[in-house]
N, C-alpha and C positions, 0 to 999 in steps of 0.2 A: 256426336259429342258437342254440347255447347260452348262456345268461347271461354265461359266461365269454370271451365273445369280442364282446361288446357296448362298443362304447368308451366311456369318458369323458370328453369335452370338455366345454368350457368355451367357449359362442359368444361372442367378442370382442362381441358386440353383445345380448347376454340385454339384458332387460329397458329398453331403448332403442326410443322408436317404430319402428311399420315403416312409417311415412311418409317415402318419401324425403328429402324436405324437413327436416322434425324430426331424423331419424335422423341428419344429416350434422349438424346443430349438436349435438345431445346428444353427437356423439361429441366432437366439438372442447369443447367444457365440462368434458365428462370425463377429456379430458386435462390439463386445467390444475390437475383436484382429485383424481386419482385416488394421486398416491405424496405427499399430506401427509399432516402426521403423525397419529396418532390422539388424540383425544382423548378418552377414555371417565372422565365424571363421575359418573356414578351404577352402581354394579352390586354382582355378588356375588362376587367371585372370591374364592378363600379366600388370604387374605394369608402364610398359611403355605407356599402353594408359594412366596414368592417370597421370604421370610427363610430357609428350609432350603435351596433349591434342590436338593432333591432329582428324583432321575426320576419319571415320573409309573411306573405303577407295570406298567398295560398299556389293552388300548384299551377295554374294558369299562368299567374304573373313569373312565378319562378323559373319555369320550365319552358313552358310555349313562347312567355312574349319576348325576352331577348334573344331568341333564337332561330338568328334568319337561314338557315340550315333548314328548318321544321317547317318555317310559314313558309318560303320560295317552293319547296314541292306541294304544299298544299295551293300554292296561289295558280302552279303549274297548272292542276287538276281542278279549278272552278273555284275553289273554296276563296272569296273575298274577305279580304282583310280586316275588315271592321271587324265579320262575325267571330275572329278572334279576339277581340278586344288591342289588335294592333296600336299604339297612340299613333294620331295625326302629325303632321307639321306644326299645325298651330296649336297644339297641345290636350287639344279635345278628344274624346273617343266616342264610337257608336254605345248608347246602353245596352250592353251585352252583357250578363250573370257572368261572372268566370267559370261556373260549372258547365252553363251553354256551350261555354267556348269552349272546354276539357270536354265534352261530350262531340262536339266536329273534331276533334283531333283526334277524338277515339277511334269514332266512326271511318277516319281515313285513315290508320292505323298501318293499315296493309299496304300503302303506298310504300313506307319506309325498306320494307323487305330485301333484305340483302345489302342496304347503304351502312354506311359507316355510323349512321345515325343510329338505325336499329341497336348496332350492337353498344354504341354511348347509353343510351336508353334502359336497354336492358339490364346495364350494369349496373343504375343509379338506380331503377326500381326494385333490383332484387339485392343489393348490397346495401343500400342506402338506407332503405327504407323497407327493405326483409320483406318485400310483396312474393307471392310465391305462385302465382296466377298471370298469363298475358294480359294485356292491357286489347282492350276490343269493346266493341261499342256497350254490349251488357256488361261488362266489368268498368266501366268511365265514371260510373259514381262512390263503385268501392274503391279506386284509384284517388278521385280527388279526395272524398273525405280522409282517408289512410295519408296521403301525402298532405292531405294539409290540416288536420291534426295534429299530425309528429310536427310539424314545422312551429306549432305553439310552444313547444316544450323547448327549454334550456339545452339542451343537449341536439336541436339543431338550431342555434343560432349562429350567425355569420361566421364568429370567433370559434365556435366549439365546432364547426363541421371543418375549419380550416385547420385544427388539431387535431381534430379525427380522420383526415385523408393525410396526416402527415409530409405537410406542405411547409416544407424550410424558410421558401420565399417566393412571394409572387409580385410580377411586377405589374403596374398598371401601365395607361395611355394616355396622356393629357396633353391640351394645345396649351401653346405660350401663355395665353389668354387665361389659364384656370388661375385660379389665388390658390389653390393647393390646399385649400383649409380642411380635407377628410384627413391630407396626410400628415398633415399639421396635429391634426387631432388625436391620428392614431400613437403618434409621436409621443406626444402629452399625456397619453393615458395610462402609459406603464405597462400596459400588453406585452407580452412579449413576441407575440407576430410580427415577421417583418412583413413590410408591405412598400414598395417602393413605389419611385413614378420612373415615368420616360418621355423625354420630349419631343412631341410630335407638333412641331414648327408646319402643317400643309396649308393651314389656313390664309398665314399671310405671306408664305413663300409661292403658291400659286396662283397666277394674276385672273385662272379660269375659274376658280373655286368659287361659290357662288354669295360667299362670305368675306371675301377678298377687302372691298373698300374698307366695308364698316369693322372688319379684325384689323384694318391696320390702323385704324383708328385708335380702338382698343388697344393696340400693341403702346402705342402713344401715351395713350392715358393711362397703364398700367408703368410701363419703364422712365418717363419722364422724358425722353429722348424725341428728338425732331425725325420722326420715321421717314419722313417724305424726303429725307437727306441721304443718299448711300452711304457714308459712313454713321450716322444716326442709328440708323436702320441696323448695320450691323453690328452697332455698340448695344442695344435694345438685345438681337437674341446672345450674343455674350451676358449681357446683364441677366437676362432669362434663363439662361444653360446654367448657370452659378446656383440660381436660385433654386431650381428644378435639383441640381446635384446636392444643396444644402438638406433638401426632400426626399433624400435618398437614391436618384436619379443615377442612372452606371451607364445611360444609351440613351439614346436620339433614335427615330423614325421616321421615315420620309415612304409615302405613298403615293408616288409620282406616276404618271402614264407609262412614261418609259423609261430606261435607266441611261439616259443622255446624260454627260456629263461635258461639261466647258471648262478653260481657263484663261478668260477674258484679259485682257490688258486694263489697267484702273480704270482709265479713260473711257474705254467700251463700256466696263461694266457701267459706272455710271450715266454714261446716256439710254442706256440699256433702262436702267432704273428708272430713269426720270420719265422715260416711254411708258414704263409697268406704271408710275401710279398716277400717271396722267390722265391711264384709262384708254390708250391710245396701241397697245401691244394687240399685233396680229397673233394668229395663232401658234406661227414660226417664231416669231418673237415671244410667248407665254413660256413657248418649247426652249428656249435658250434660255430665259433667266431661270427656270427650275433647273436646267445645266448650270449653270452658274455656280446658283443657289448650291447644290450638291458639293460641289467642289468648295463654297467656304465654309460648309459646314464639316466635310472633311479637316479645313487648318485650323477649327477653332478645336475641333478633337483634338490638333497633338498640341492644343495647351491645355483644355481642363479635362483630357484623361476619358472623353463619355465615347463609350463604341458607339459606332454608328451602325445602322439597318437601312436596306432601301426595299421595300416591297414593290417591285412595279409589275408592269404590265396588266393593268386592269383597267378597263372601260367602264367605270361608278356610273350608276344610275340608267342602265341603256333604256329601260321602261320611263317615259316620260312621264307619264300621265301617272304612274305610282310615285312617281319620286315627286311631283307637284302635291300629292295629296297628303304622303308619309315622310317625305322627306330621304336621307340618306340610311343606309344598312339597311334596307329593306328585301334583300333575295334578288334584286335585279342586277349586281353587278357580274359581267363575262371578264372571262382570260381574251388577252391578247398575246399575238407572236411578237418578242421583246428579244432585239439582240444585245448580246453584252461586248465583246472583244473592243470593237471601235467604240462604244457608248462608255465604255469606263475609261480608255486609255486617255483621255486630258486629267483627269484624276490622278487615275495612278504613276501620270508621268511626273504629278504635284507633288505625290504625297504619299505614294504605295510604297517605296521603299524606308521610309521612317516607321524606327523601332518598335516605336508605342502608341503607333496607329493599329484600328481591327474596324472593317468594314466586314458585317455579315450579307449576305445577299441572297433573298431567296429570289423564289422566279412561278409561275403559273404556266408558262413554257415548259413543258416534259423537255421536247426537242432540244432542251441546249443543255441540258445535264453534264453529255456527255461529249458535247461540239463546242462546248465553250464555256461554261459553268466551272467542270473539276477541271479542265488541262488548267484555268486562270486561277483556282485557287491552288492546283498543286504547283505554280511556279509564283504568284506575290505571296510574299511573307504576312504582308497585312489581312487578306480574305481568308473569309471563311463561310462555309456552306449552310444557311440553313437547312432545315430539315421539309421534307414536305408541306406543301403549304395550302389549306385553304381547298379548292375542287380534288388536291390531289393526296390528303390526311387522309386516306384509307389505306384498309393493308397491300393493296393490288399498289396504291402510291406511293408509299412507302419501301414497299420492293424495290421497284423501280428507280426509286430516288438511288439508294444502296447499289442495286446495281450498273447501274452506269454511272454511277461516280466512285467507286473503290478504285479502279485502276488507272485513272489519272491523281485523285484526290486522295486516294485511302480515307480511312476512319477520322484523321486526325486534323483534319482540314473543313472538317466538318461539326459544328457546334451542340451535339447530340440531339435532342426533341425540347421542341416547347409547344405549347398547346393553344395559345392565339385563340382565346375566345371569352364571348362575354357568358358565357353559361357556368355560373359555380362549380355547378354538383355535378360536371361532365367531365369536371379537369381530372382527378383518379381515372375515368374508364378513360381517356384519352391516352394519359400516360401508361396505363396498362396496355393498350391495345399497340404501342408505341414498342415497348420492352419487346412485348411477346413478339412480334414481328422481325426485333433485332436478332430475338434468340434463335427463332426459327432462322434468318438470313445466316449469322454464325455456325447455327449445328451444320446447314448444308456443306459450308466451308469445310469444318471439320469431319463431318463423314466423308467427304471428294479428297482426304489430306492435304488442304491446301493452308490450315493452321492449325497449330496446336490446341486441346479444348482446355487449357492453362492462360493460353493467351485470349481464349476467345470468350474466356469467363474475365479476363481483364477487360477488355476489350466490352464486355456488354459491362461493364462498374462504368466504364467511361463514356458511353452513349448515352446509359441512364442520370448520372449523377455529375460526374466529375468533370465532361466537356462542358456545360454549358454553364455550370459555374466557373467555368475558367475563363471562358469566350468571355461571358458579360460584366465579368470582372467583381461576381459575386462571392 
């Protein structure tokens, strides 16, 4: 049988136990959470499809090329980047047809098998876009024309698929540095999509970042303020935080190496300071001012209200020679082992016990789930758990997240799902795949009687919906 006549379904019951017993409550849980609405707080969509609304453009650009998910296993496996029409650093690309490029993605198709990506994939082609055939190297041209076709028409434009996946709120990513003018725009328009931002301060808070001199330069010429001044410097991201929350902003994010945190004496910090923009910071010292940094970004929260997130432990760009060519989010970033206990306690000895502080934390560390992740957020008042993150967004990670944090953390210590990514049309299966997971983790519970399936249909409303609108203060 050829590829072309292979179906594709979508089993009503994927990723729900095959215990009879389990399987009949997960499915009942999952109907009481599967058509609410979405709530996606953290990601990267670019804010600009949803102030132009224009079409997206075809399925290449939509699908393949912001999705470094898709190109790091294909880069794995030989396939060079240009020949997906990847963009460069300096903003050029190889002449690659986008259908070329949909046809190498076809052709390596089978690579995905069994990833968390497959089943993204197959959700968006057979729910999205009612394909009813596998996607394989003979089927790559009825694929792209079928997807980007439907992508001409009104009914998938930016605005109308974002009401069609019944998405409450999504928030974006922006540095200090943006003018904000998509969300500006979306503002102005009358739309009634919310579309927030968040401010992601890493550029001119890390003295390693490869952007460092010339953002804080910017930081300068955008705030008015003398940056090269420590208190300058910190009147600039107050000034920024304002603006950013006037933009809808509810969170701050910080993407540091590690989750060190300091609480410098004035004095310190500003010599500290005057070392970072001298250009003169060893690598122990880049290491302490991002502590620092963490911790005043922490007390400017308990005055204007914005939670904070800290993503760390990641190694960005370990491929050199890709990241000189493509630059940054290109598949080459690794987990690193990141301790928290010691690395947050000058923080939270700052600031973890005030009211209307919430610092969410996730981790690429499995290991500390359950050695230092839930005991820390089930004893400060201000933490809260992200949800799986990043290499560990699949259902085997997701498990695992659940279970070794329910018994220090429970449920409620933890910020339900958000789906962290720059791929539109993959935020539904993300969130699906998300639910289903919970319900199935739930039915277990309740078939072992260890909760009632009253509470555990409560319990999956607030995983889905109601935690992370509360966390992020939506």
């Amino acid at each position: 049988m050829t590829a072309s006549h292979v179906p594709l379904n979508l089993h009503p019951d994927r990723l729900f136990p095959s215990e009879p017993t389990q399987r009949a409550i997960a499915r009942r849980l999952h109907a009481e959470i599967a058509a609410l609405p979405i709530v996606s707080p953290h990601g990267h969509t670019d804010p600009a499809w949803f102030a132009d609304d224009a079409p997206f453009p075809d399925a290449t650009e939509l699908l393949l090329v912001p999705d470094h998910y898709l190109f790091r296993m294909l880069y794995s496996q030989g396939v060079d980047l240009d020949t997906l029409g990847i963009p460069r650093i300096d903003g050029s690309r190889a002449d690659v047809d986008p259908r070329a490029a949909w046809r190498t993605f076809a052709e390596h198709i089978h690579l995905f098998r069994g990833t968390p990506s497959a089943l993204w994939l197959d959700h968006v082609f057979h729910d999205v876009f009612g394909l009813r055939v596998r996607l394989a190297a003979d089927t790559a041209d009825l694929y792209f024309d079928a997807i980007t076709e439907a992508l001409q028409t009104p009914s998938f434009r930016p605005r109308a698929l974002f009401e069609r996946f019944g998405i409450e709120v999504i928030a974006t990513t922006e540095s200090p540095l943006d003018p904000l003018v998509h969300h500006a725009a979306i503002r102005d328009s009358g739309w009634s999509g919310r579309v927030v931002t968040a401010y992601r301060p890493d550029p001119v808070i890390d003295p390693e970042h490869e952007q460092f001199p010339d953002a804080l330069q910017r930081f300068a010429d955008i705030t008015g303020e003398d940056v090269h001044d420590w208190n300058g410097y910190l009147r600039a991201h107050r000034q920024r935080r304002t603006f950013f929350a006037g933009h809808g902003a509810t969170s701050t994010d910080h993407g540091h190496p590690s989750c060190a945190t300091a609480d410098l004496a004035d004095t310190q910090a500003r010599r500290l300071f005057e070392t970072v923009v001298a250009g003169r910071a060893t690598p122990t010292e880049a290491e302490l001012f991002r502590a620092q940094m963490l911790t005043e970004m922490a007390k400017m929260s308990l005055d204007d209200g914005l939670v904070m997130q800290i993503h760390p432990g990641c190694f960005r760009n370990h491929n050199r020679a890709l990241f000189d060519r493509y630059g940054r989010d290109k598949g080459a970033d690794m987990p690193l082992q990141t301790e928290y206990v010691q690395a947050l306690k000058p923080l939270l000895d700052r600031v973890g016990n005030a009211p209307d502080f919430t610092l969410i934390l996730f981790t690429l560390d499995e290991s500390t789930y359950a050695r230092e992740l839930a005991p820390l957020a089930g004893h400060w008042p201000c933490l809260r758990l992200g949800p799986a993150w990043w290499f560990h967004d699949a259902p085997e990670g997701m498990w695992r997240f659940r279970e070794q944090t329910l018994a220090s953390g429970g449920f409620y210590n933890t910020v339900g799902f958000n789906d962290d990514t720059r791929a539109f049309l993959s935020i539904p299966a993300r969130h699906d795949v998300a639910r289903r997971v919970d319900c199935a983790f739930l039915a277990k519970l309740v078939a072992e009687h260890r909760l009632d399936e009253d509470d555990a249909r409560e319990v999956a409303v607030d995983l889905a919906y109601r935690l992370p609108k509360r966390a992020y203060r939506l």
